[in-house]
Z-matrix of the N, CA and C atoms (Angstrom, degrees):
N
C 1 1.428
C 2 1.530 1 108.17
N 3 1.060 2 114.53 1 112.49
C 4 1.698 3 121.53 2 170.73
C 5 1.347 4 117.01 3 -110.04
N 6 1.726 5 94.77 4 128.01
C 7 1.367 6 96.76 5 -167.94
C 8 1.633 7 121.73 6 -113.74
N 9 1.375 8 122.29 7 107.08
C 10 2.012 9 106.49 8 -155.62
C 11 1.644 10 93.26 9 -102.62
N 12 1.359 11 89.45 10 95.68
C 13 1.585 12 100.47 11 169.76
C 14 1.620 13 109.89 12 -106.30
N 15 1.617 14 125.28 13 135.28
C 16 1.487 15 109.66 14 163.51
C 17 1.441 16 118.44 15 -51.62
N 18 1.149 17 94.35 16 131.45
C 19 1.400 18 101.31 17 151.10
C 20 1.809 19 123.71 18 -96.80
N 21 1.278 20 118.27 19 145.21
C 22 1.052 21 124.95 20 177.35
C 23 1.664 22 120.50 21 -137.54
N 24 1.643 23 113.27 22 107.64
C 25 1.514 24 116.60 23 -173.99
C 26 1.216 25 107.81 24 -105.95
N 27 1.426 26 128.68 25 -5.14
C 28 1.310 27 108.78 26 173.24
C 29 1.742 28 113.86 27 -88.61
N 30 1.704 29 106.95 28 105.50
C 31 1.284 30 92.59 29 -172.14
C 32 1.654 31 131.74 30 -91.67
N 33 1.669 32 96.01 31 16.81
C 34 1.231 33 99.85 32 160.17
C 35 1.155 34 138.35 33 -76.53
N 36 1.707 35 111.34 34 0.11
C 37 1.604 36 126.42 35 139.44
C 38 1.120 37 137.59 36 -64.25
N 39 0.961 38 104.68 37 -2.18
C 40 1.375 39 112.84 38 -164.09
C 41 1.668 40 119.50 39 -101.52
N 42 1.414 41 117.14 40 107.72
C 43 1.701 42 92.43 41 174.72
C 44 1.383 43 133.03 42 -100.23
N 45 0.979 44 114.10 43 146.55
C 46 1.679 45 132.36 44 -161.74
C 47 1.458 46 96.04 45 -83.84
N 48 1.573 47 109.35 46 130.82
C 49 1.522 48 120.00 47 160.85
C 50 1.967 49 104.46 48 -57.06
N 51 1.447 50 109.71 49 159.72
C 52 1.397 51 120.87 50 157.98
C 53 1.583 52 103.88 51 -54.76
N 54 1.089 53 142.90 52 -58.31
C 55 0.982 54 147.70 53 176.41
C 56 1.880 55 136.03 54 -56.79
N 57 1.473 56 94.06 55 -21.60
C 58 1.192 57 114.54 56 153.39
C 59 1.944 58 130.39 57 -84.86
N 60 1.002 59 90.45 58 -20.52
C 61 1.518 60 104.26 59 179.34
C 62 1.916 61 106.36 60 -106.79
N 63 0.706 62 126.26 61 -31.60
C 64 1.666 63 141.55 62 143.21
C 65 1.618 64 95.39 63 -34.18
N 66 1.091 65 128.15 64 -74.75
C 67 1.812 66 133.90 65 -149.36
C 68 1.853 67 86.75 66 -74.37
N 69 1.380 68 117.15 67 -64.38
C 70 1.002 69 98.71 68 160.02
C 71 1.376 70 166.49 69 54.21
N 72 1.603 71 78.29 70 -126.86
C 73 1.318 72 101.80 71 174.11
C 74 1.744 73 114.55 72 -82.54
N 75 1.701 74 108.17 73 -11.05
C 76 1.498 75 122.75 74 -170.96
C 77 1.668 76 92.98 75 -57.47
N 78 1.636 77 97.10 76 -50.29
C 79 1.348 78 99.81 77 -157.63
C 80 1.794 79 98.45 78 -74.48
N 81 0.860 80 145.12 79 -32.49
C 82 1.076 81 154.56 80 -144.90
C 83 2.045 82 105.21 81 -77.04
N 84 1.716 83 95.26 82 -48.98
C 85 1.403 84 111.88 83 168.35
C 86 1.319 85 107.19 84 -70.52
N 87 1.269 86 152.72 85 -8.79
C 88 1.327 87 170.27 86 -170.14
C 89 1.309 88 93.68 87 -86.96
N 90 1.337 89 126.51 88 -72.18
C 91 1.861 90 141.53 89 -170.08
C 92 1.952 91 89.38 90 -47.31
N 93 1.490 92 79.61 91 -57.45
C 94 1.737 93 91.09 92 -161.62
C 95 1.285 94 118.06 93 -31.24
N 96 1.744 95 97.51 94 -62.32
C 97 1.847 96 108.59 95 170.46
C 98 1.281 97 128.79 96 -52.12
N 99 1.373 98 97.04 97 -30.33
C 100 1.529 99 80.00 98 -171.69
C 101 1.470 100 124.21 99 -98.41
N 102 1.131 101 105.30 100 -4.01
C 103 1.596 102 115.85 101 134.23
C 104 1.617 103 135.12 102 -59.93
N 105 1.137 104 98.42 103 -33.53
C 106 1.548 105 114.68 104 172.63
C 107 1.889 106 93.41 105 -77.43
N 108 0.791 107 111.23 106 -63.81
C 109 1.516 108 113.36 107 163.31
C 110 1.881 109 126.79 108 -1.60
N 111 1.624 110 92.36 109 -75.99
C 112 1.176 111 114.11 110 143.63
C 113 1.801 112 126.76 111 -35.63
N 114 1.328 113 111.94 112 -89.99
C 115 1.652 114 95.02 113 176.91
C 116 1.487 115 123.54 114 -56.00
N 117 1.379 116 124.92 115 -2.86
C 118 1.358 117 112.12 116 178.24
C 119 1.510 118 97.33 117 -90.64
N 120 1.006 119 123.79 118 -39.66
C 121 1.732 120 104.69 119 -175.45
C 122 1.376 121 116.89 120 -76.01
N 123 1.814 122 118.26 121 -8.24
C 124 1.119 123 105.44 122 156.15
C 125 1.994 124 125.29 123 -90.49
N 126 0.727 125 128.08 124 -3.04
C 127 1.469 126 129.70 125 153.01
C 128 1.625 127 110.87 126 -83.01
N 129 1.107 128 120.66 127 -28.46
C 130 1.738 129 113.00 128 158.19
C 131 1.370 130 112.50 129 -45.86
N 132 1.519 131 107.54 130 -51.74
C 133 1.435 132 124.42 131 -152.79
C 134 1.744 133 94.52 132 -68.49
N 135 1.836 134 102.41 133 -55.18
C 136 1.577 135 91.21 134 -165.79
C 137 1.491 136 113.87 135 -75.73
N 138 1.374 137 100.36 136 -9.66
C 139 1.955 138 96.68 137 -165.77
C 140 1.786 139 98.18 138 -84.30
N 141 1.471 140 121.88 139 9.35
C 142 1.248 141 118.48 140 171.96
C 143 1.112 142 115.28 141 -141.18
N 144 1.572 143 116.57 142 28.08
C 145 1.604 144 131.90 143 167.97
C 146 1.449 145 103.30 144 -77.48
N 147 1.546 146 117.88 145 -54.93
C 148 1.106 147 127.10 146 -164.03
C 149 1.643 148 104.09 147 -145.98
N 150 1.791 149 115.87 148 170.44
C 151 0.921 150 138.99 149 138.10
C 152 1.521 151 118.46 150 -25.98
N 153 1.665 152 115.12 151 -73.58
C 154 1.482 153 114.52 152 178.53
C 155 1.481 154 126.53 153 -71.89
N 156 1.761 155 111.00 154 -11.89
C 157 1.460 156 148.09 155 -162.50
C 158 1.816 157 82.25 156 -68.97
N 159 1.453 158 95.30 157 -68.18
C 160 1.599 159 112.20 158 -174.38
C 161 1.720 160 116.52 159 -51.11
N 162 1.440 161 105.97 160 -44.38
C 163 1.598 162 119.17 161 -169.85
C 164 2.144 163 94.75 162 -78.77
N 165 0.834 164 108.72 163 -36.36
C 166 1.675 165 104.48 164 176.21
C 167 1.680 166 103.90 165 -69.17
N 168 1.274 167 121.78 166 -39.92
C 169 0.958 168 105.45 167 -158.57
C 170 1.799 169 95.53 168 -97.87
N 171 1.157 170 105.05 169 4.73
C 172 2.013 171 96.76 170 173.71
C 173 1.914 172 90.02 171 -85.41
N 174 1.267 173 107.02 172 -47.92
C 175 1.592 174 107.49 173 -168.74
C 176 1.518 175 98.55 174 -31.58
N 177 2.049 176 103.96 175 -66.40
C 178 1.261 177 108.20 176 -170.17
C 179 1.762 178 118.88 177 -32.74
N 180 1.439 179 113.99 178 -56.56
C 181 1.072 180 131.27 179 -138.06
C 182 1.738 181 96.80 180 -78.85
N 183 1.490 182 107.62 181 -20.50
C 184 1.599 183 118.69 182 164.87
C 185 1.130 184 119.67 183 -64.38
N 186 1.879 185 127.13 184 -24.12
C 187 1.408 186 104.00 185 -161.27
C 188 1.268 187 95.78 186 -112.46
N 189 1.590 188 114.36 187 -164.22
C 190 1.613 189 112.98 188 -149.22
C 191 1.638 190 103.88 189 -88.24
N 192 1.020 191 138.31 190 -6.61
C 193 1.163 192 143.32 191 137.52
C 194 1.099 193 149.09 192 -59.95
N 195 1.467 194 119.69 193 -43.21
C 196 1.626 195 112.97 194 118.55
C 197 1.444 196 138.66 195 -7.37
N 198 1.590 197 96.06 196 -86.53
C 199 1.465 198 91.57 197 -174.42
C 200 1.802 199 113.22 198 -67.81
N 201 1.440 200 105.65 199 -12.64
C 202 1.649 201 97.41 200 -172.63
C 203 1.826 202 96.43 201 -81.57
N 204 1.283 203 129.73 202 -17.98
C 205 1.399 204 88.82 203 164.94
C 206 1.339 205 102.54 204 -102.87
N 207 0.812 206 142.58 205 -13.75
C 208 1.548 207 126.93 206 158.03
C 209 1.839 208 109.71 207 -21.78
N 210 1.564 209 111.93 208 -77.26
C 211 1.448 210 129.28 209 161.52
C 212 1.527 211 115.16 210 -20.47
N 213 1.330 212 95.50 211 -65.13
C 214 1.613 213 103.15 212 170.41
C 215 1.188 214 122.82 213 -64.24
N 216 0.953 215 130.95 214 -37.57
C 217 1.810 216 129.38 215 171.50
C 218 1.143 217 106.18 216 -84.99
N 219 1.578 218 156.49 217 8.35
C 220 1.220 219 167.86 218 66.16
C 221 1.530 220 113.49 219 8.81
N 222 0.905 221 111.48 220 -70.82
C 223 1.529 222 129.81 221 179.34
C 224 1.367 223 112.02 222 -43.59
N 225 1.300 224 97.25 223 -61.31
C 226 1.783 225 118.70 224 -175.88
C 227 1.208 226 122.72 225 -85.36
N 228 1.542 227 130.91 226 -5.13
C 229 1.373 228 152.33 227 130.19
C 230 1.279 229 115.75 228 -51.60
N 231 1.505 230 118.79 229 -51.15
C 232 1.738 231 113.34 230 -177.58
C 233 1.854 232 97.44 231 -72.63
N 234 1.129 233 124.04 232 -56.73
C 235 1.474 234 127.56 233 171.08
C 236 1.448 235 104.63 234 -9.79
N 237 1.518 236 103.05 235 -89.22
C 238 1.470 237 145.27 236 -177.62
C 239 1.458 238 97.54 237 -11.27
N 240 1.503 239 102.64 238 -79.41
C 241 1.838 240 115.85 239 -171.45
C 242 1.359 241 113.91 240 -70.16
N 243 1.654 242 110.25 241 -28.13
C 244 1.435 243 86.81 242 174.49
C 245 1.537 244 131.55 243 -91.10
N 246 1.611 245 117.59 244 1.27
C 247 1.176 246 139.15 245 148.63
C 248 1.438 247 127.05 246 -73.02
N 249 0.744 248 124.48 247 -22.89
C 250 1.731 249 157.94 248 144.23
C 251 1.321 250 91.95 249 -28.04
N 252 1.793 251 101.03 250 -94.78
C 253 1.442 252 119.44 251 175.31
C 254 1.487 253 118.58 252 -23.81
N 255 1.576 254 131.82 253 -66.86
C 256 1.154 255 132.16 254 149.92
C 257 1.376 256 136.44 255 -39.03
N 258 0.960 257 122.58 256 -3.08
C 259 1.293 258 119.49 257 -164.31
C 260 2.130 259 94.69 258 -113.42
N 261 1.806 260 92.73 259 -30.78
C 262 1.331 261 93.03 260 171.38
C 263 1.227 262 130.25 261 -61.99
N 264 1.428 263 112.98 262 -56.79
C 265 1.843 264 125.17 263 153.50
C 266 1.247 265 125.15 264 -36.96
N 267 1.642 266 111.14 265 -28.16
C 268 1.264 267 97.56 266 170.93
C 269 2.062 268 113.42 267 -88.84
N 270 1.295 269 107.42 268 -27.66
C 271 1.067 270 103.29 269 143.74
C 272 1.639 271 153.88 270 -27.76
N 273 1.610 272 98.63 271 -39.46
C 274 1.415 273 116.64 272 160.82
C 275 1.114 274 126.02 273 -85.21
N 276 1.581 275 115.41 274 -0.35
C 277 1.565 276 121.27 275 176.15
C 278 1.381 277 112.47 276 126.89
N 279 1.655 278 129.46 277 -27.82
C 280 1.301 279 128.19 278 -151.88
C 281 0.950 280 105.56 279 -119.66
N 282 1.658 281 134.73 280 151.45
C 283 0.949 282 160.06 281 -141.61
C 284 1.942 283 109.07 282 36.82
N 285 0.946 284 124.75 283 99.97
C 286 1.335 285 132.24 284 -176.22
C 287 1.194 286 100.53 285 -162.43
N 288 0.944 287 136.08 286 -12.38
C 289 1.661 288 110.43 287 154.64
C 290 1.423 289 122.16 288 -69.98
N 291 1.243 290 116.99 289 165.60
C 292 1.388 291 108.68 290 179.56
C 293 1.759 292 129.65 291 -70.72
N 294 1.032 293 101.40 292 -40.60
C 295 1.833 294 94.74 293 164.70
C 296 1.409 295 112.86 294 -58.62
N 297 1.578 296 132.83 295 -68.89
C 298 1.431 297 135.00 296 -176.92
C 299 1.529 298 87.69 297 -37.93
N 300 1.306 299 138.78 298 -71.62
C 301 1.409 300 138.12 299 -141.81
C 302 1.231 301 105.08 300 -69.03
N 303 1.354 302 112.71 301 -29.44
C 304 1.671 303 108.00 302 -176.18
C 305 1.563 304 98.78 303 -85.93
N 306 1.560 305 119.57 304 -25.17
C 307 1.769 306 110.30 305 -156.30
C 308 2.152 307 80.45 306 -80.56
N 309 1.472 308 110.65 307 -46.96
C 310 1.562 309 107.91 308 -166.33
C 311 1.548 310 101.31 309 -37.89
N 312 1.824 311 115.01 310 -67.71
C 313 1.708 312 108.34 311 -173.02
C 314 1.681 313 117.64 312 -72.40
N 315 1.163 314 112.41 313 11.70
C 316 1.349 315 131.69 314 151.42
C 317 1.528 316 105.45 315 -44.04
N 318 1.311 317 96.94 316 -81.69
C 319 1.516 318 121.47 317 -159.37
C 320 1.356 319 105.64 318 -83.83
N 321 1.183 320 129.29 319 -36.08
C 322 1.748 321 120.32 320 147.68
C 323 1.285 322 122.08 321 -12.39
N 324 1.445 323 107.38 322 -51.08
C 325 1.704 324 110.43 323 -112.58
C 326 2.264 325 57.75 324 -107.37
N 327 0.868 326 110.46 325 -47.84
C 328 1.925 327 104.79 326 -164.91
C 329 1.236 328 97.87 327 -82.19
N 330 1.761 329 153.48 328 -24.75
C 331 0.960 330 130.38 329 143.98
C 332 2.176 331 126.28 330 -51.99
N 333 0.889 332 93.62 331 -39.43
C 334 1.735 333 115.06 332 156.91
C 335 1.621 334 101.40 333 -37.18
N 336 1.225 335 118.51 334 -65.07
C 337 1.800 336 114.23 335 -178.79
C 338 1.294 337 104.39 336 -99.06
N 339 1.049 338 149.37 337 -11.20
C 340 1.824 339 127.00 338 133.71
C 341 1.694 340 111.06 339 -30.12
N 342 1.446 341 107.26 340 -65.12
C 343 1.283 342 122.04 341 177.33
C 344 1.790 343 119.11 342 -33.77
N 345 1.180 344 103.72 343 -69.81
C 346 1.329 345 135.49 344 147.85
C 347 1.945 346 113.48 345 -3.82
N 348 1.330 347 88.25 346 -82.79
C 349 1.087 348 118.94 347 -170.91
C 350 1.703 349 107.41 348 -57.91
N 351 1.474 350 107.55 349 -52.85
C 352 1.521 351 99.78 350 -177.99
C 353 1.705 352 107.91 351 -85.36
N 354 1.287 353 115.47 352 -10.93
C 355 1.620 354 98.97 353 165.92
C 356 1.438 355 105.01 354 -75.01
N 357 0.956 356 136.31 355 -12.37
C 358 1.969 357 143.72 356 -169.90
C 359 1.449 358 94.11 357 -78.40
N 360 1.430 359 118.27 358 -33.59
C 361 1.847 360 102.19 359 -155.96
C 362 1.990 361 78.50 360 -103.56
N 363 1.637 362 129.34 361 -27.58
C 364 0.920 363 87.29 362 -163.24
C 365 1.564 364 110.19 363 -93.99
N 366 1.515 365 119.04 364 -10.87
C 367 1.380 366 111.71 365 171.73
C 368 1.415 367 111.52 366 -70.68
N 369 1.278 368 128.04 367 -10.68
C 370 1.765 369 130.38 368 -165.86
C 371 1.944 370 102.90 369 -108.37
């Protein structure tokens, strides 16, 4: 059986459903954390080694690198669960057609920068 189907590898032709870029990015905030993962248990670790352990790591947590992954592991935590969340419902059966699925990571993806947005004003 021979089958002459195009192939196509350049996938910068290619466009991605809302729902494909939603799943994504789920996984993507997933990578994120758990790297973020990583530096938070090491500023746990030093800000309760010591006295100065603690005072280095408040300095840190003041400058703009600090708080930007703070933001970012914030960011990618609200993402995370609320794609999470979706991904569960669709689990139960609903939203799997293609409009609901595209309107659901629709509305993810702009509750996602609400999210965003108020961890920005409150870590800043």
């Amino acid at each position: 059986m021979k089958k002459q189907r195009p192939v196509n590898l350049d996938l910068t032709t290619v466009k991605f459903p809302a729902s494909a870029i939603a799943s994504i990015l789920h996984r993507v905030t997933g990578v994120a954390m758990f790297i973020a993962m990583g530096i938070l248990m090491w500023v746990l670790a030093a800000s309760l080694s010591s006295q100065t352990g603690f005072e280095q790591v408040h300095q840190w947590s003041q400058s703009i690198w600090g708080k930007f992954i703070y933001w970012g592991t914030l960011t990618a935590l609200g993402y995370h669960v609320l794609a999470g969340l979706r991904h569960l419902v669709m689990d139960l059966g609903h939203w799997e057609n293609l409009e609901s699925g595209n309107l659901s990571a629709k509305i993810v993806v702009v509750l996602a920068v609400v999210l965003s947005v108020i961890a920005g004003v409150w870590v800043w």
